[in-house]
py3Dmol code that shows the C-alpha trace and the ligand (Angstrom):
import py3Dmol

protein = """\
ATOM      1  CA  UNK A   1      -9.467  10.265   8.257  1.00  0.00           C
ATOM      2  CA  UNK A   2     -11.539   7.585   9.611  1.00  0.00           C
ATOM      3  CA  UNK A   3     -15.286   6.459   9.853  1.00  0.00           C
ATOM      4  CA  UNK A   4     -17.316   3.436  11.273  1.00  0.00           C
ATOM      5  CA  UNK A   5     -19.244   1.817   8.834  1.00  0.00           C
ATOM      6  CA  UNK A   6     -21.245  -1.281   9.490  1.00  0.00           C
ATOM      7  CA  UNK A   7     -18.625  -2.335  12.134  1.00  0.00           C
ATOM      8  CA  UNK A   8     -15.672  -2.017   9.858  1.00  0.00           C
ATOM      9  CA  UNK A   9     -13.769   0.881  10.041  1.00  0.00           C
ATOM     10  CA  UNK A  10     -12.897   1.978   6.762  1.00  0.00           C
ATOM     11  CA  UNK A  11      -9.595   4.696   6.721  1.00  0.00           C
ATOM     12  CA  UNK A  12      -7.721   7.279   4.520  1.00  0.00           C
ATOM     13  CA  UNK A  13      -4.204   7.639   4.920  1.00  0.00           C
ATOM     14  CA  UNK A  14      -1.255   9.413   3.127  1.00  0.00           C
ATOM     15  CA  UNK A  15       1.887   7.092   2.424  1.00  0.00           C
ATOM     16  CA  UNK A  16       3.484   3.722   1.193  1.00  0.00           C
ATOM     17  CA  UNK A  17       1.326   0.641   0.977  1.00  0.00           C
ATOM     18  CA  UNK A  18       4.868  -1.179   1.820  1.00  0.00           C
ATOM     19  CA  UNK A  19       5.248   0.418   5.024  1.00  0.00           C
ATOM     20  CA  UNK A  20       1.545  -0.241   6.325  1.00  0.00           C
ATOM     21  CA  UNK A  21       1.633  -3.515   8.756  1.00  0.00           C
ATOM     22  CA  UNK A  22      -2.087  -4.774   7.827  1.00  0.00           C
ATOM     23  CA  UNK A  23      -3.202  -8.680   6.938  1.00  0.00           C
ATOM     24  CA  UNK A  24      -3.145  -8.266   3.372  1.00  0.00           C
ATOM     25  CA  UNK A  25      -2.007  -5.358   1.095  1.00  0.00           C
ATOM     26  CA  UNK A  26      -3.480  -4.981  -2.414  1.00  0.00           C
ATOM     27  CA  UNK A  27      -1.233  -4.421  -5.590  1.00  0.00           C
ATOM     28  CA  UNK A  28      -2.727  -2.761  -8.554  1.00  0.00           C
ATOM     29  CA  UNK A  29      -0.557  -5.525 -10.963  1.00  0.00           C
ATOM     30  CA  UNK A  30      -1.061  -6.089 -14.531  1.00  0.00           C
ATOM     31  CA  UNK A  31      -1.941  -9.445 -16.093  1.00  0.00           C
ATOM     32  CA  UNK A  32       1.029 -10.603 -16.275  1.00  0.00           C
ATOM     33  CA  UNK A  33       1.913 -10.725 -12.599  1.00  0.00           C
ATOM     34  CA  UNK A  34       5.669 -10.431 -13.751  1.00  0.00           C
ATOM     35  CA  UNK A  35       5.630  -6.931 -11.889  1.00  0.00           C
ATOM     36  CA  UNK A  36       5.957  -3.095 -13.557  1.00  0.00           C
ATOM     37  CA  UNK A  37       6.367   0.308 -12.264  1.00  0.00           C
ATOM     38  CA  UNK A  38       4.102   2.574  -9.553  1.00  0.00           C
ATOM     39  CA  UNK A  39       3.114   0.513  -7.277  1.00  0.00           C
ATOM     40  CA  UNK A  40       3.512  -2.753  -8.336  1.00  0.00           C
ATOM     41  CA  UNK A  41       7.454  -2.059  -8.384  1.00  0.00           C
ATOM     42  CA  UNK A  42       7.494  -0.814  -4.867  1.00  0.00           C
ATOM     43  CA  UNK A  43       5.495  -3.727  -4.149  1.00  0.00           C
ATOM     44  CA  UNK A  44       7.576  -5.947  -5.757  1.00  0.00           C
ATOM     45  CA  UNK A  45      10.831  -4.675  -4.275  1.00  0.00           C
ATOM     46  CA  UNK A  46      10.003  -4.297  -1.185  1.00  0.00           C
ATOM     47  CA  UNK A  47       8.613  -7.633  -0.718  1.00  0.00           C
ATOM     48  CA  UNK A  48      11.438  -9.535  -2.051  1.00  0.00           C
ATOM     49  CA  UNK A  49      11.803 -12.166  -4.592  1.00  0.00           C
ATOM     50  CA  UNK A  50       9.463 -14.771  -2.919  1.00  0.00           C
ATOM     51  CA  UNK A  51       6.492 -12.813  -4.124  1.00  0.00           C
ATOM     52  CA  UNK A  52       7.661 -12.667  -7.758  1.00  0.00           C
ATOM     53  CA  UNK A  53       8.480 -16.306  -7.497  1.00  0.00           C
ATOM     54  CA  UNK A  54       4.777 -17.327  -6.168  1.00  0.00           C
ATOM     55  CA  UNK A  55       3.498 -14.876  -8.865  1.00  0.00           C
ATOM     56  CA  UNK A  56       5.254 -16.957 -11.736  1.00  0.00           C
ATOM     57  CA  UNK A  57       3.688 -20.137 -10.414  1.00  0.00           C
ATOM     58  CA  UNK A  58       0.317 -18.367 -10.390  1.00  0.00           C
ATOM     59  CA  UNK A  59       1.030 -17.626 -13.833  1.00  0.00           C
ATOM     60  CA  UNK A  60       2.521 -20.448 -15.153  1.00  0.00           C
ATOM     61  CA  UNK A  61      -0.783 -21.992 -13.868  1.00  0.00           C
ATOM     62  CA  UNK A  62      -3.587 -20.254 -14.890  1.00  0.00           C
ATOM     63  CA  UNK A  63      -2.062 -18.131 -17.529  1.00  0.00           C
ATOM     64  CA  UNK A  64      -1.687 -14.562 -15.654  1.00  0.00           C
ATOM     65  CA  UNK A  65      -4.568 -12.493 -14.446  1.00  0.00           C
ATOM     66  CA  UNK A  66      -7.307 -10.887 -16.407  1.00  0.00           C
ATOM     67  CA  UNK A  67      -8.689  -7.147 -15.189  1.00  0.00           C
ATOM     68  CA  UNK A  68     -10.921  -7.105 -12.348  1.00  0.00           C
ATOM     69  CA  UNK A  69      -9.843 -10.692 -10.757  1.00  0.00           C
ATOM     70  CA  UNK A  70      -7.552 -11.174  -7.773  1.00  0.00           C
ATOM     71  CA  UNK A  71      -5.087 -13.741  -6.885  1.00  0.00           C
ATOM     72  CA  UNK A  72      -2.950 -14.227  -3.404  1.00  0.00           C
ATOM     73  CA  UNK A  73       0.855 -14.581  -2.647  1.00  0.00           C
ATOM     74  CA  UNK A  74       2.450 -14.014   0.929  1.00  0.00           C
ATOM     75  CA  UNK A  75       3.882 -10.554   1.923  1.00  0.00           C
ATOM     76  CA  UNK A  76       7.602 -11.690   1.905  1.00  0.00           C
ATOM     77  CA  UNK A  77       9.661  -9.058   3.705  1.00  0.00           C
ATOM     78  CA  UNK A  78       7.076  -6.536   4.217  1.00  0.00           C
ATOM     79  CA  UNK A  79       5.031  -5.576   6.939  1.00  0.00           C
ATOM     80  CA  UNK A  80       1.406  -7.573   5.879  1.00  0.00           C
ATOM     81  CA  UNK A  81       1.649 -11.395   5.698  1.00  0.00           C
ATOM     82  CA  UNK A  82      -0.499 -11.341   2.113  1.00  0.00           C
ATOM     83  CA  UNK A  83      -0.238  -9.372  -1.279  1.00  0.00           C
ATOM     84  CA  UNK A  84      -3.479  -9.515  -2.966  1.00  0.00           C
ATOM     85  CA  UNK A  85      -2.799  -9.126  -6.600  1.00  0.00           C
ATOM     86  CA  UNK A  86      -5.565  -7.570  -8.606  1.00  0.00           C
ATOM     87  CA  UNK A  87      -5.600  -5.598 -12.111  1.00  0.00           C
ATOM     88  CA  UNK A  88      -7.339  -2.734 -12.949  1.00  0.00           C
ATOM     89  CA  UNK A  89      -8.509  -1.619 -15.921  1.00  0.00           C
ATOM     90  CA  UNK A  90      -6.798   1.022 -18.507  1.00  0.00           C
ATOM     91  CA  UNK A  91      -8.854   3.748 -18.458  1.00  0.00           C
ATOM     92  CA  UNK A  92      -9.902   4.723 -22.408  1.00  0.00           C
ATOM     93  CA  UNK A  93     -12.003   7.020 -22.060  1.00  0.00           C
ATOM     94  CA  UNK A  94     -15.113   4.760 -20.132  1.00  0.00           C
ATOM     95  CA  UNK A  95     -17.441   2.311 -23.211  1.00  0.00           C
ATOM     96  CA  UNK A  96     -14.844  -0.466 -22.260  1.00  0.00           C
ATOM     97  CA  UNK A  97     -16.080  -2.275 -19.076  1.00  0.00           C
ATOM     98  CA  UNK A  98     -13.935   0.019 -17.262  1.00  0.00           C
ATOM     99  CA  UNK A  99     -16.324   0.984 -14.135  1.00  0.00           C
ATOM    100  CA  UNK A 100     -17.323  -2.988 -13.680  1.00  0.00           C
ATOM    101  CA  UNK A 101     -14.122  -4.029 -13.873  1.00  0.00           C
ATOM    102  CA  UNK A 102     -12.678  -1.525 -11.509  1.00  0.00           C
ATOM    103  CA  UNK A 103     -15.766  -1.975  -8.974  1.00  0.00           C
ATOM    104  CA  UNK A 104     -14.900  -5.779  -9.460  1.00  0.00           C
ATOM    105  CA  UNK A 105     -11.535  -5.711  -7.905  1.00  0.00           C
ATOM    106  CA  UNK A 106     -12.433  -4.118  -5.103  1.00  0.00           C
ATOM    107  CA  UNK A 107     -14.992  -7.399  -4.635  1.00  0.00           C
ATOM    108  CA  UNK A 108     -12.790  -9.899  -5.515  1.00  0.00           C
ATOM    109  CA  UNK A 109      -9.890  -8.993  -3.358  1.00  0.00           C
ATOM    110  CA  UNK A 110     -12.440  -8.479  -0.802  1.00  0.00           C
ATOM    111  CA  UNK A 111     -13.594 -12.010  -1.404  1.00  0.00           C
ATOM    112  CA  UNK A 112     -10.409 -13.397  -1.243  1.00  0.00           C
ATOM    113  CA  UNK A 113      -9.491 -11.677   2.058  1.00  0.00           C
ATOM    114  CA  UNK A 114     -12.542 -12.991   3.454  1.00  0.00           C
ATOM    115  CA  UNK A 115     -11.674 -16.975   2.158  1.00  0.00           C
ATOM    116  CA  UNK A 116      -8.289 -16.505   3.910  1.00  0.00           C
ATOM    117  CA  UNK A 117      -9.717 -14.903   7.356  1.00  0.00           C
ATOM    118  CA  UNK A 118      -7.913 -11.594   6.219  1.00  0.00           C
ATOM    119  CA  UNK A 119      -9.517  -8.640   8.882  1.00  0.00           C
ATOM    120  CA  UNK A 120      -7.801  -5.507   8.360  1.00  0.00           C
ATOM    121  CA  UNK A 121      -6.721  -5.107   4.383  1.00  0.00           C
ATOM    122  CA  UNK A 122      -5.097  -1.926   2.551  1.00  0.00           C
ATOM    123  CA  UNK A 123      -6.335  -1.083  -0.802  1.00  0.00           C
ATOM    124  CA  UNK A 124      -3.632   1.624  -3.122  1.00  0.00           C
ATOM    125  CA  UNK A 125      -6.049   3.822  -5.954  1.00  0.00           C
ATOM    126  CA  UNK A 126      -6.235   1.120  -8.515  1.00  0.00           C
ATOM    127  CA  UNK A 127      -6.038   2.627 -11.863  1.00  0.00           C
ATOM    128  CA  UNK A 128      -5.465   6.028 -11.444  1.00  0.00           C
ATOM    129  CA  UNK A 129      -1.927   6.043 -12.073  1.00  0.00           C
ATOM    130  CA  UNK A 130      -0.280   4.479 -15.035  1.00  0.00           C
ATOM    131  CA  UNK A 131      -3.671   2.945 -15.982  1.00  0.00           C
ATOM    132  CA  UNK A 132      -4.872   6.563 -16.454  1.00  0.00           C
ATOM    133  CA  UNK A 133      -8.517   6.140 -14.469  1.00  0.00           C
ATOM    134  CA  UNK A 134      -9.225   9.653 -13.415  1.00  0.00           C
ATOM    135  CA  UNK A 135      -9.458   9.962  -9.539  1.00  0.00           C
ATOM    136  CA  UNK A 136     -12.277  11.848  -9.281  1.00  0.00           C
ATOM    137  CA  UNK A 137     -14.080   8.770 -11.296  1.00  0.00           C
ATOM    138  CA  UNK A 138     -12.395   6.420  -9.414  1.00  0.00           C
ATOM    139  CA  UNK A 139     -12.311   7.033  -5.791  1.00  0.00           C
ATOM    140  CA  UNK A 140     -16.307   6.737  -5.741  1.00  0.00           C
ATOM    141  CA  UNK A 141     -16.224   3.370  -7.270  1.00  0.00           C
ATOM    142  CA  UNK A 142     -13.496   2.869  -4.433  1.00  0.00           C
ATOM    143  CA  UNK A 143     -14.991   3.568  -1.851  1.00  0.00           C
ATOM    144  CA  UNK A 144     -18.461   2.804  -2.724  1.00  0.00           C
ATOM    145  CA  UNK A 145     -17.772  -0.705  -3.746  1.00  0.00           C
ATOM    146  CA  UNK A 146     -16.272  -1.268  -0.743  1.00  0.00           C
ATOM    147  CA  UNK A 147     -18.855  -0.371   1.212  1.00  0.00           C
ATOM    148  CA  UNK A 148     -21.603  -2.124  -1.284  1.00  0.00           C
ATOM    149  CA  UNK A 149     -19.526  -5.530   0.097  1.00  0.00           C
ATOM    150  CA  UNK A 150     -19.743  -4.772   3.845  1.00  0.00           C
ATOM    151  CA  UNK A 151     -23.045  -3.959   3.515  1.00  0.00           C
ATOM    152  CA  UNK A 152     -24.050  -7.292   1.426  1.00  0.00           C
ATOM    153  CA  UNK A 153     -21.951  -9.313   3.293  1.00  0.00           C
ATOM    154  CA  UNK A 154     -22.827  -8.665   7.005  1.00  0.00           C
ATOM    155  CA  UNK A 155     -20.852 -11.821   8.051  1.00  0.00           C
ATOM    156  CA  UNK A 156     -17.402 -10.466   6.249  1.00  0.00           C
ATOM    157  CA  UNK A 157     -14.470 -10.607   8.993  1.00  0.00           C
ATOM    158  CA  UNK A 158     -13.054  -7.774   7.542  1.00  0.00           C
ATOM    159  CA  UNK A 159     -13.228  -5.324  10.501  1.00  0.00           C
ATOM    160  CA  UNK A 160     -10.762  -2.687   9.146  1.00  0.00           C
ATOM    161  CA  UNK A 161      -9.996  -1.383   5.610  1.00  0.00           C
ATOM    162  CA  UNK A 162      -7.649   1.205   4.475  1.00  0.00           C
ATOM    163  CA  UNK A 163      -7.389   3.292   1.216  1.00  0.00           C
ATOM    164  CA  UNK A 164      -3.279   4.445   1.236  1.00  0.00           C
ATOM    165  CA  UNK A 165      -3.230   7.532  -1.059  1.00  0.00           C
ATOM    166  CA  UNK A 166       0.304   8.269  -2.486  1.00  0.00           C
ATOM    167  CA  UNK A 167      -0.586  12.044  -2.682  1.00  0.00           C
ATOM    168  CA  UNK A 168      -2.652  15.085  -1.961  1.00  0.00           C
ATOM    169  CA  UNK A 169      -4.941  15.309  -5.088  1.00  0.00           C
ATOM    170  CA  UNK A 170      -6.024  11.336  -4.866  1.00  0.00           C
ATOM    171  CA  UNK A 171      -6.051  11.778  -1.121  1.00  0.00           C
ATOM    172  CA  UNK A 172      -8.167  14.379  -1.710  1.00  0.00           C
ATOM    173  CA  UNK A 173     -10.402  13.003  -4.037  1.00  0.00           C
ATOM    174  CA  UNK A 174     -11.124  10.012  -1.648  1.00  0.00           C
ATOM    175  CA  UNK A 175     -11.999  12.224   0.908  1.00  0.00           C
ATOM    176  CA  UNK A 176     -14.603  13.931  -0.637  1.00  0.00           C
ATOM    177  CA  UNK A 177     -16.121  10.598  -0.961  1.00  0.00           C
ATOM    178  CA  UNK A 178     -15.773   9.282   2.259  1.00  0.00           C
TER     179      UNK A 178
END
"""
ligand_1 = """\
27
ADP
P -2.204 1.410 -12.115
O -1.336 0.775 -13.176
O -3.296 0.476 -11.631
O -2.701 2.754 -12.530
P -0.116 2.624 -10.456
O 0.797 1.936 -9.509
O 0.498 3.258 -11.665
O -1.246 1.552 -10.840
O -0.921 3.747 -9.687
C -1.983 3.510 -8.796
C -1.883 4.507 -7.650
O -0.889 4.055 -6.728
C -1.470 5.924 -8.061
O -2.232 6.852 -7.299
C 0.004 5.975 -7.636
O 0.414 7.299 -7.345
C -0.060 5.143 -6.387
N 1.200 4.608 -5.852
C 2.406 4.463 -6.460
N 3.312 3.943 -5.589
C 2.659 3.759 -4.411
C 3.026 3.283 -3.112
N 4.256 2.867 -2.854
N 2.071 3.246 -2.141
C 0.806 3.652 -2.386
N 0.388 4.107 -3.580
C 1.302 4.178 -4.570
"""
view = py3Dmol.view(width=600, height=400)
view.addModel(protein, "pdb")
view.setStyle({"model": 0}, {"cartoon": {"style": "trace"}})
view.addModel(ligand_1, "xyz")
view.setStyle({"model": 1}, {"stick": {}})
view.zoomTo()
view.show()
């Protein structure tokens, strides 16, 4: 599924984030940027050891990163020349932050694409898998924030941005949305 929205398209597709060829690629990481399962592992292998090694410098520098910011590393061996990196929250049952900070890394790997002249960047569900954010909670936040950022920033070079759903029920649930 596709639509046009403020000159970006924004899409919905099925599959592995490791096999889409786009600019950047987000990872739903944790804080410590050392790497974990879902996503982040596929990520992780996939990509080779040149991410993990950038990702130890970023966190030997400035300590890891906290929920709801974003930091950069190249793409290694897969198909998109960047990984974002951003964290989600873990979902407890909302009262802790947890819509901000979700909404939040949506903007700030946004952001960051934009500072590095990123224009067509893939987003996985953050949070809704071993974080525990319920889809149906999460996909408008998703897809919402994204297109509260196009909207505010009309001079974003970010022509084309994808949401890659891992299966039917968050596919779904994005859909409904979109
Ligand atoms: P989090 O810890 O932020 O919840 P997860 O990786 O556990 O991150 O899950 C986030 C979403 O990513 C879930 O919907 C999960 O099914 C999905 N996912 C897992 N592996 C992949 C992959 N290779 N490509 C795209 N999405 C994936």
């Amino acid at each position: 599924m596709k639509i046009k929205y403020k000159n970006t398209d924004i899409y919905l597709l099925l599959g592995n984030i490791t096999e889409i060829k786009a600019d950047a690629i987000v990872n739903a990481a944790n804080s410590s940027l050392m790497g974990g399962g879902g996503v982040d592992g596929a990520i992780h292998r996939a990509g080779g050891s040149v991410i993990h090694e950038q990702c130890i410098k970023i966190a030997k520098t400035s300590g890891g990163c906290p929920a709801g910011e974003a930091v950069i590393t190249d793409g290694g061996s897969l198909p998109s020349k960047y990984v974002i990196h951003t964290v989600g929250p873990v979902y407890r049952g909302s009262g802790n932050n947890e819509a901000e900070l979700l909404s939040l890394c949506y903007i700030n790997s946004m952001t960051l694409a934009d500072s590095r002249d990123i224009r067509h960047i893939a987003f996985p569900s953050i949070s809704t898998g071993i974080y525990s954010y319920p889809v149906s909670l999460a996909a408008p936040i998703a897809v919402n924030t994204v297109k509260d950022y196009l909207s505010s920033h009309p001079d974003s070079g970010i022509s084309t941005v994808g949401f890659i759903l891992f299966d039917n029920k968050t596919y779904s649930e994005y859909e409904k949305i979109l």
